[in-house]
N, C-alpha and C positions, 0 to 999 in steps of 0.2 A: 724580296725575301723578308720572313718578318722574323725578324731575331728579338721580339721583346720576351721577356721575364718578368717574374714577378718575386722578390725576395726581403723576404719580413717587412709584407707588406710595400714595400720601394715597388714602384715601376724600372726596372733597367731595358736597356735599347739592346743588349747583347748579355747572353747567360755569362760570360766570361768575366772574373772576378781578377784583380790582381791580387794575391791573399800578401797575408804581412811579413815585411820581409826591410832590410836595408833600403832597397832601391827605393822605398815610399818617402824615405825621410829628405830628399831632394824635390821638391816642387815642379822642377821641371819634367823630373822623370813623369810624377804623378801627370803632368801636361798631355806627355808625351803617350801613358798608357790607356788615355783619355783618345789621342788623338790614332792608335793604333788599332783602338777596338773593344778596350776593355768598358764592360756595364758599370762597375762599383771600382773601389780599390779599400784595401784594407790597410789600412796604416800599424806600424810595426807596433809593438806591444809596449807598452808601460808599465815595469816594474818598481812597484810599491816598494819595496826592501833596495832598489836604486835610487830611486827619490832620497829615504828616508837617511841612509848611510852618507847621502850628498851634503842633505842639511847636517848630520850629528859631526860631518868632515868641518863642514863650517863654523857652526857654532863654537867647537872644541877650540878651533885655530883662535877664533873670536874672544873666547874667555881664556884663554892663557894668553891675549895681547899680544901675540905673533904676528906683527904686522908684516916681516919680512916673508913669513908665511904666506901670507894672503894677498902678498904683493904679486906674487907668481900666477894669480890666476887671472884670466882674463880683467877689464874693466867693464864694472857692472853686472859679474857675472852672481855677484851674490842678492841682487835682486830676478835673478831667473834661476837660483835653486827651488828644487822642489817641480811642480809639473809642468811650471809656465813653458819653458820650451817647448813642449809637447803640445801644451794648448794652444801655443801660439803656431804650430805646425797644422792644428787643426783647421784653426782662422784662414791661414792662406792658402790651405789646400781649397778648401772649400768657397775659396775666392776666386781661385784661380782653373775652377773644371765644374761642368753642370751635372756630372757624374757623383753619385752618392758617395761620402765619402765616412767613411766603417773605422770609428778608433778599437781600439783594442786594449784592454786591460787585463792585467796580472797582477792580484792583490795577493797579501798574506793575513788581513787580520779582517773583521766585519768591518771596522770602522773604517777601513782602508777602501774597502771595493767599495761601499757607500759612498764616501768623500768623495773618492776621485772619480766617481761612475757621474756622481752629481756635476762637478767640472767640468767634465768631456762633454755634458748634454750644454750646458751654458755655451761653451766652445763653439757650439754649432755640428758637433756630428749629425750625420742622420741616422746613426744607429751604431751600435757599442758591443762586441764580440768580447766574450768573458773567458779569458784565456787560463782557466784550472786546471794548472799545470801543478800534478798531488803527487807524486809515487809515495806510498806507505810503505820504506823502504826502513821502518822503525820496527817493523812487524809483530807492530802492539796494535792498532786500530783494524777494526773486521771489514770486513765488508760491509754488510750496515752501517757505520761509523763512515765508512767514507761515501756511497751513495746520500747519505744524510749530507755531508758537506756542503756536496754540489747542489742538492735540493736549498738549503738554506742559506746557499751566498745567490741563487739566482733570486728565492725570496724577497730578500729584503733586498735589491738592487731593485729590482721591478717595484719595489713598494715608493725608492728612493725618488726612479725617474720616470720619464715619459716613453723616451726613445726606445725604440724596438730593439729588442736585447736578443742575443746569439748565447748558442752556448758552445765553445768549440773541445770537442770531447776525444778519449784516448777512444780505445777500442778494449782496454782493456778490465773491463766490468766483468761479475761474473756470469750473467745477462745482458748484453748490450741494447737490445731492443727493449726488454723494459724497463731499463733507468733511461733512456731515450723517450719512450712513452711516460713515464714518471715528470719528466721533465718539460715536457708538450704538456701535460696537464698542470702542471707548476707556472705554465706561465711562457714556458719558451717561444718566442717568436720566430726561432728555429736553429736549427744544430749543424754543427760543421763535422765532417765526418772525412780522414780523423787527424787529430792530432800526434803528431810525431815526437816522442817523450826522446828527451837526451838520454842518451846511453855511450858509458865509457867503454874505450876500448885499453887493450896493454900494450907499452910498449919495452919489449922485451931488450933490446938492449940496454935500455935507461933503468929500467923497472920503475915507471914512471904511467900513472892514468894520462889516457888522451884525451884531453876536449877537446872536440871535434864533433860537428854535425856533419855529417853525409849528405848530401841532396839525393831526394828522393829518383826513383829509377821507377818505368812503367811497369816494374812485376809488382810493384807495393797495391798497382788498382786494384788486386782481388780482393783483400779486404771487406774495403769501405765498397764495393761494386757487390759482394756478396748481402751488406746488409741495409745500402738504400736500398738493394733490389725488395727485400722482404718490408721494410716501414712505407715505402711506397703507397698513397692514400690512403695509410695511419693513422697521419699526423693532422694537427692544424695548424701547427708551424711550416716555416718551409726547412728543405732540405739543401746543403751546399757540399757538393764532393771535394774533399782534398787529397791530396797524395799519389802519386806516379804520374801526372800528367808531361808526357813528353811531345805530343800529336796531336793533331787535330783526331786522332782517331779515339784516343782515351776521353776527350771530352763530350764523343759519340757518345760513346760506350755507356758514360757515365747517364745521359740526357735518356737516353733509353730504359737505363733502372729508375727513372722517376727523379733522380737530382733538378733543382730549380736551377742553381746554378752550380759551375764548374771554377773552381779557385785551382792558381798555378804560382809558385815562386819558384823553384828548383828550375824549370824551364826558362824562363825570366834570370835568373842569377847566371844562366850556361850562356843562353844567346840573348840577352839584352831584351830590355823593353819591345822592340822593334818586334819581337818574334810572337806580340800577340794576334801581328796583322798576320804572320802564316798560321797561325792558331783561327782565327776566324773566318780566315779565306778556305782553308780547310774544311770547316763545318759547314760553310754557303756550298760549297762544290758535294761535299756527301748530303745534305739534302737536295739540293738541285738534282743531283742524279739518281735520288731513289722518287721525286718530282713529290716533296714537299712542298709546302709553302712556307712553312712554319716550325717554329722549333716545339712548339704545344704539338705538333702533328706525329713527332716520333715519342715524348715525353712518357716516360712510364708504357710503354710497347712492352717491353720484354721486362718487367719489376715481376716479385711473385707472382705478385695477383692477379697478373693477364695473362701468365702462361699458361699453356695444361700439361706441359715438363714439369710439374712445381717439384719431382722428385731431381731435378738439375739443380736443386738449392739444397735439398738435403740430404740423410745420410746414406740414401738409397745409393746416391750418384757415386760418396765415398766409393763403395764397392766397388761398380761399376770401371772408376778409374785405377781402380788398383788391379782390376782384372785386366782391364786394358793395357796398362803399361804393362804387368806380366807378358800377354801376349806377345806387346811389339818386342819387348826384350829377346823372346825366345822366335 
């Protein structure tokens, strides 16, 4: 069975991504989701505004001569402020698995994604996921104003480095397909589809905001399953599905709207690393029995642009399903 992929450009042995998550920042796990099945692993995200707050902690202890202050922190921790842990997680990852290994950043200013974009390629990544994570939740910036954003932080990173650049996106554009398109023509060497933006919940007896993230559940695939299906031989970048994946059946699903590859942590955070080998022994058995060879063999099968339902994607179908559930109701 041939489970190779192709993603920004990388050769992988297996569509399956481990996307970024805690469990990456242990070496052994990354060993481990190497030796379960996974093509790539994505390494958890670096935020720029956590670097930067790390060093201004230090410096401040530093110049007010608080040594009892600084006495409290580890030894030698004030020579790996700033990214070097990070980078140096890069180094061994990448020592330690022949499997691509994908950092991931979260800037806040130009000079910040530059710098560090520059870093992580010296580090040895094979390639760098630009984690623009924006809610204009100031509700002064337009639309325009923020599709410009993403345009011009992938710009100039692409101008900065070599390595094949990601761009991992919300879904919440006023066009998703064409600032997606926008951004395959800017340069993207391909997009992660989609990104899961924090959202607070209340909690009523404290009156108090939750932070709390949710792991994703398989009703979230409609989505991102609704618009690989439509960018599908689009792009010239590749495509990576993220969000709902609980089965090997979601990763089907996904490979048949044209996704390259299939990214999972929500599944991975429930049942451990271990649960990528029932994730791609799943995918061997559903090709084996529709007598694939290949996972290019089902790829892009059901995307728009191979159907002749293409009204199963638009708003024709709307109707149709609301007729439908009419009916089963009565």
């Amino acid at each position: 069975m041939d489970l190779s992929t192709r993603y920004l450009g990388l050769t992988l042995t297996c569509p399956l991504v481990a996307s970024a998550s805690p469990l990456a920042l242990d070496v052994g796990n990354i060993r481990k989701m190497e030796d379960f099945g996974a093509g790539a692993v994505v390494l958890p995200s670096i935020f720029q505004e956590d670097i930067e707050n790390e060093i201004d902690e230090m410096e401040r202890l530093g110049n007010e001569g608080n040594s009892e202050a600084l006495s409290y922190f580890p030894a030698g921790l004030t020579e790996n402020v700033g990214p070097q842990n990070y980078l140096d997680l890069i180094r061994r990852a990448r020592a330690a698995v022949d499997i691509p290994v994908i950092a991931s950043l979260n800037g806040t200013t130009p000079a910040g994604w530059i710098d560090y974009a520059r870093q992580i390629e010296q580090a040895g990544a094979h390639a760098l996921e630009l984690n623009v994570y924006y809610l204009p939740t100031d509700l002064v910036s337009s639309g325009a104003e923020v599709e410009s954003r993403y345009v011009e932080i992938l710009t100039e990173v692409k101008k900065a480095v070599s390595l094949p650049v990601a761009m991992k996106l919300s879904p919440y554009f006023s066009s998703p397909g064409h600032m997606i398109q926008t951004l395959d023509t800017a340069g993207a060497d391909g997009v992660v589809l989609f990104n899961r933006f924090y959202q607070p919940d209340i909690d009523l007896e404290e009156l108090t905001l939750l932070r709390d993230l949710k792991l994703s559940t398989r009703g979230e695939i409609r989505l991102p399953l609704l618009w690989i299906a439509a960018l599908s031989g689009k792009l010239k970048g590749s495509i990576a599905a993220s969000s709902g994946v609980q089965t090997a059946a979601e990763v089907i699903k996904y490979l048949f709207v044209g996704a390259d590859v299939v990214m999972t942590t929500s599944a991975l955070m429930r049942h451990g690393v271990e649960y990528l080998k029932v994730l791609k022994d799943g995918l061997v058995a559903d090709l084996t029995a529709r007598e694939a060879g290949s996972v290019a063999e089902i790829r892009g099968g059901l995307s728009r642009s191979a159907v002749s339902d293409i009204a199963a994607y638009d708003r024709v179908n709307y109707i149709r399903i609301l007729r439908g559930g009419l009916h089963a109701a009565q």
